[in-house]
C-alpha positions as CSV (number, residue, x, y, z in Angstrom):
1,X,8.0,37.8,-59.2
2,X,5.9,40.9,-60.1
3,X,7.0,44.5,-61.1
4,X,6.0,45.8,-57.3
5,X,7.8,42.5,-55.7
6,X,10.9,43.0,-57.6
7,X,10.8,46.6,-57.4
8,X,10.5,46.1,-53.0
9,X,12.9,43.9,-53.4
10,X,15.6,46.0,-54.8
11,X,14.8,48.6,-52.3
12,X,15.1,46.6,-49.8
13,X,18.5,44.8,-50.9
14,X,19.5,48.6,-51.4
15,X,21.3,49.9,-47.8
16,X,19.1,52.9,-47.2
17,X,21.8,55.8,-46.6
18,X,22.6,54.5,-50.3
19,X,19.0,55.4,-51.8
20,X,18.7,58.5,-49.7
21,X,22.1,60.0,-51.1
22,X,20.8,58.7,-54.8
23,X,17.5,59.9,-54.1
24,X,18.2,63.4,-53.3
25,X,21.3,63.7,-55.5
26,X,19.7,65.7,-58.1
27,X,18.1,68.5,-55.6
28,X,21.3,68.6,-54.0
29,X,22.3,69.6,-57.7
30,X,19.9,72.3,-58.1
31,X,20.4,73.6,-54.8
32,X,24.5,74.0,-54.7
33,X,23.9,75.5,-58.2
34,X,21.6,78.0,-57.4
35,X,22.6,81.8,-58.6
36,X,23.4,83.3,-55.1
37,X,25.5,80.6,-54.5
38,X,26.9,80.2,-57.6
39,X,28.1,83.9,-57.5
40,X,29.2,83.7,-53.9
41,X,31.7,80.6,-54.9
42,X,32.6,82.9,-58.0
43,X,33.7,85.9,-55.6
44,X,31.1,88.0,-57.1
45,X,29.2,89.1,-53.8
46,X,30.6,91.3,-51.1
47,X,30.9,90.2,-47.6
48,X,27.2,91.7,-46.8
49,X,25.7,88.6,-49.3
50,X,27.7,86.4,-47.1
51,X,27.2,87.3,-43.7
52,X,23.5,87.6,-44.5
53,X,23.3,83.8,-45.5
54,X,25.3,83.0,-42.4
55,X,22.3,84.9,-40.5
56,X,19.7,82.2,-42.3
57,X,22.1,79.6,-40.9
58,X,21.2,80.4,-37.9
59,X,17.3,80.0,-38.1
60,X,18.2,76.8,-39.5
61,X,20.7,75.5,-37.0
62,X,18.4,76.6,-33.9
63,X,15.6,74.9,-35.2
64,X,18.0,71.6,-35.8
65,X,19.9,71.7,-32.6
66,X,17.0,73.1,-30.1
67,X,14.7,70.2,-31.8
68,X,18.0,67.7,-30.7
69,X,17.8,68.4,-27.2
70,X,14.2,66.8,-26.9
71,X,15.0,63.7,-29.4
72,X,17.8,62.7,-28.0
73,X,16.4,59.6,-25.8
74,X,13.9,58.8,-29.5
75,X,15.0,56.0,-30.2
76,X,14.6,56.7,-34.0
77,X,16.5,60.3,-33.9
78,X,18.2,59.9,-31.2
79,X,21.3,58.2,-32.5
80,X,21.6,61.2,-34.9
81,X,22.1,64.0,-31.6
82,X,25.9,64.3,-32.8
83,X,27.0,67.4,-30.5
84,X,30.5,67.1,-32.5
85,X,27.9,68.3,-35.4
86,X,26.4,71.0,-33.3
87,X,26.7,74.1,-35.7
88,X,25.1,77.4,-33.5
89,X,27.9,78.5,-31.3
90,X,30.0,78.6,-33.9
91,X,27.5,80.6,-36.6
92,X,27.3,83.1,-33.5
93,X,31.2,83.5,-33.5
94,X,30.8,84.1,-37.3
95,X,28.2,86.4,-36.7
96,X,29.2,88.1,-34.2
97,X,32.8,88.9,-36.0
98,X,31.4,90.0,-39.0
99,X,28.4,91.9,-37.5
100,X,29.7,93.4,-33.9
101,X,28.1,92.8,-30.7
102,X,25.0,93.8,-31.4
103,X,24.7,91.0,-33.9
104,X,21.6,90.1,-32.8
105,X,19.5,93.0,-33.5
106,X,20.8,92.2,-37.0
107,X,19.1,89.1,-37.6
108,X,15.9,89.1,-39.8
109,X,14.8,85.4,-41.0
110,X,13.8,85.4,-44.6
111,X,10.0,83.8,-44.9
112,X,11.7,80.9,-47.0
113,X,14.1,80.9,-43.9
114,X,10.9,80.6,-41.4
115,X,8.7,78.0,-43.6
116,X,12.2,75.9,-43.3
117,X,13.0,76.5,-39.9
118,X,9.0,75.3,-39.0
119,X,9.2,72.3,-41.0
120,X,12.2,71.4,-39.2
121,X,10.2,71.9,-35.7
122,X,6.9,70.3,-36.9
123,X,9.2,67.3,-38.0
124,X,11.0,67.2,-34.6
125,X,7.6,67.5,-32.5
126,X,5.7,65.2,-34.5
127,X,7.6,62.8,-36.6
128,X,11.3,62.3,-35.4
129,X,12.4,59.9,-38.6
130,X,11.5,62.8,-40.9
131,X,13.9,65.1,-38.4
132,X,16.7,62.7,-39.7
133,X,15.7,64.1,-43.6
134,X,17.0,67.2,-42.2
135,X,19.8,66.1,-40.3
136,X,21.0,64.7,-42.7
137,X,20.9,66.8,-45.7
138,X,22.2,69.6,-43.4
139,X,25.2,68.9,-41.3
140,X,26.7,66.4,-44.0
141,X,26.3,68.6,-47.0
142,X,28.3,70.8,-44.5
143,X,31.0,68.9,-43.4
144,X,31.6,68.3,-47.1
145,X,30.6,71.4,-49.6
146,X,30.9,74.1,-46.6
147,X,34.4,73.4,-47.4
148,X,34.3,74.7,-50.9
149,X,32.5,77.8,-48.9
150,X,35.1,78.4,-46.4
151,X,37.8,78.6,-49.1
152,X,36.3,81.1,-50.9
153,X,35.1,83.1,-48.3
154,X,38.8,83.1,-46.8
155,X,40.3,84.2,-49.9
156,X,37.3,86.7,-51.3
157,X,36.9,88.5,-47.6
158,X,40.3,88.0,-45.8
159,X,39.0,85.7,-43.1
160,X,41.9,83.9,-41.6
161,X,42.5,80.0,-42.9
162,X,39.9,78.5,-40.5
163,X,39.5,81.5,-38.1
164,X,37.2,83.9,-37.2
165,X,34.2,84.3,-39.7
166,X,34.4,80.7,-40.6
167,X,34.5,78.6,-37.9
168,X,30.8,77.5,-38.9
169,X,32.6,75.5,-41.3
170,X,35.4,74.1,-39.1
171,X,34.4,70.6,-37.5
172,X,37.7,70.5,-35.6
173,X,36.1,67.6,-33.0
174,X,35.5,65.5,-36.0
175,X,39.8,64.1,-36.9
176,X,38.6,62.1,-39.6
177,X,35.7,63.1,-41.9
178,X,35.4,60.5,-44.4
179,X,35.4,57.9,-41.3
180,X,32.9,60.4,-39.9
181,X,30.3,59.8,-42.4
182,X,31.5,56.0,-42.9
183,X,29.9,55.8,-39.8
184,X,27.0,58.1,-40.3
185,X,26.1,55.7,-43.0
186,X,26.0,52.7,-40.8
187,X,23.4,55.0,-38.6
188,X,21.2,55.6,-41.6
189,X,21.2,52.2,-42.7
190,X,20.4,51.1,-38.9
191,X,17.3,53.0,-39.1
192,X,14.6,51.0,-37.4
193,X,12.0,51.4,-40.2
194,X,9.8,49.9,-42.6
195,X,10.0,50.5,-46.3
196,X,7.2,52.8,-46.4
197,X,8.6,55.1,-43.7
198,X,11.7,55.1,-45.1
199,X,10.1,56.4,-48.3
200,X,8.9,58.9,-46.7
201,X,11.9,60.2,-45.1
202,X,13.6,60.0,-48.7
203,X,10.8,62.5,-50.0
204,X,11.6,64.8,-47.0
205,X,15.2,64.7,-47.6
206,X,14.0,65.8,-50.9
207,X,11.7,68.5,-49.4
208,X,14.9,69.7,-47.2
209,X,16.8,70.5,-50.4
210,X,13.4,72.5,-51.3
211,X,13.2,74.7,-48.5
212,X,17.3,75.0,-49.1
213,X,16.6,76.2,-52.8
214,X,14.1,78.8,-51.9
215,X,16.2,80.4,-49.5
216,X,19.2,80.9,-51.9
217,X,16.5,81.9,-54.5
218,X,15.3,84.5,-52.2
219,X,19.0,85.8,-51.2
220,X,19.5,85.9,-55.4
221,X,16.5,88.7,-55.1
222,X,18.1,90.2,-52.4
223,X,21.7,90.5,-53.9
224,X,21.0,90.1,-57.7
225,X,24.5,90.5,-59.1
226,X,24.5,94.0,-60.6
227,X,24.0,95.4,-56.4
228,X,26.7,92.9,-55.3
């Protein structure tokens, strides 16, 4: 067997939602280390630095769970239309407790925040396995990490445990996490796709946690330490 045969091979003896976690394991480093989030985790920001990142949240999510509504029937991406995932409602709720009302007229999408939100749309429109890249790097590094989020922000900003100003974080229709993404697994390693394609949705899951680093790197110029 040659170097290429053996190296196909392996991939393909490899169950895919094992490479895509291994293969995006060191963005999801860089991004979750970031210094905005880094200093939020520490209790170094004020509430503004969070409620502004919950506002990018909401780019994100519309793009993610708009885009859901016409992929559900795909028979790619249409598995992955979770609504026990669905995330906007609840970033409204959030929003709309720590902003008032008028919480609307309060949202401004960083350009990072836009360029991620697009890519999310173009995927959606014209290339539903790379809409699972997104998918996934998204709602499962929030039913996990947003965790570590949701403490802090309950203990830095006196949110209620799980209550109002958190409830993005709060997957109460989902009992059992770790048999949650058990079974999320099984749906990424039934994904009806050639080696090639799924190569290519392992480099956009890699490209998601790109788009996810810039917009921390831009909220770190926005609330650089020293002005939290």
């Amino acid at each position: 067997m040659d170097a290429t045969a053996a190296v196909t091979a392996t991939a393909t003896a490899t169950p895919f939602s094992a490479l895509i976690r291994a293969a995006s394991m060191e963005q999801h480093g860089t991004a979750s280390t970031s210094t905005f989030m880094s200093d939020l985790l520490g209790g170094r920001h004020a509430v503004g630095a969070f409620a502004r990142y919950t506002a990018q949240l909401w780019f994100v999510y519309q793009a993610l769970e708009e885009s859901a509504e016409t992929l559900k029937d795909d028979p790619v991406a249409g598995p992955f239309v979770l609504p026990a995932l669905f995330r906007t409602a609840r970033i409204e709720s959030d929003l709309a407790h720590m902003l008032g009302d008028d919480w609307r007229a309060a949202l401004v999408a960083l350009p990072e925040t836009t360029a991620y939100a697009d890519r999310i749309k173009e995927c959606a429109r014209t290339w539903p396995a790379g809409y699972i890249a997104h998918h996934y790097t998204r709602y499962l590094g929030d039913l996990a990490g947003g965790q570590a989020i949701r403490d802090r922000a309950e203990r830095s900003w006196g949110f209620s445990r799980k209550g109002e100003g958190v409830q993005f974080y709060v997957f109460d229709q989902i009992t059992n996490p770790a048999a949650f993404r058990r079974e999320y697994r099984v749906l990424l390693d039934a994904v009806d796709a050639d080696e090639l394609e799924r190569q290519r949705i392992v480099e956009e899951c890699r490209r998601a946690y790109e788009y996810n680093s810039a917009v921390f790197a831009a909220l770190g110029e926005e609330f650089p330490l020293a002005a939290a």
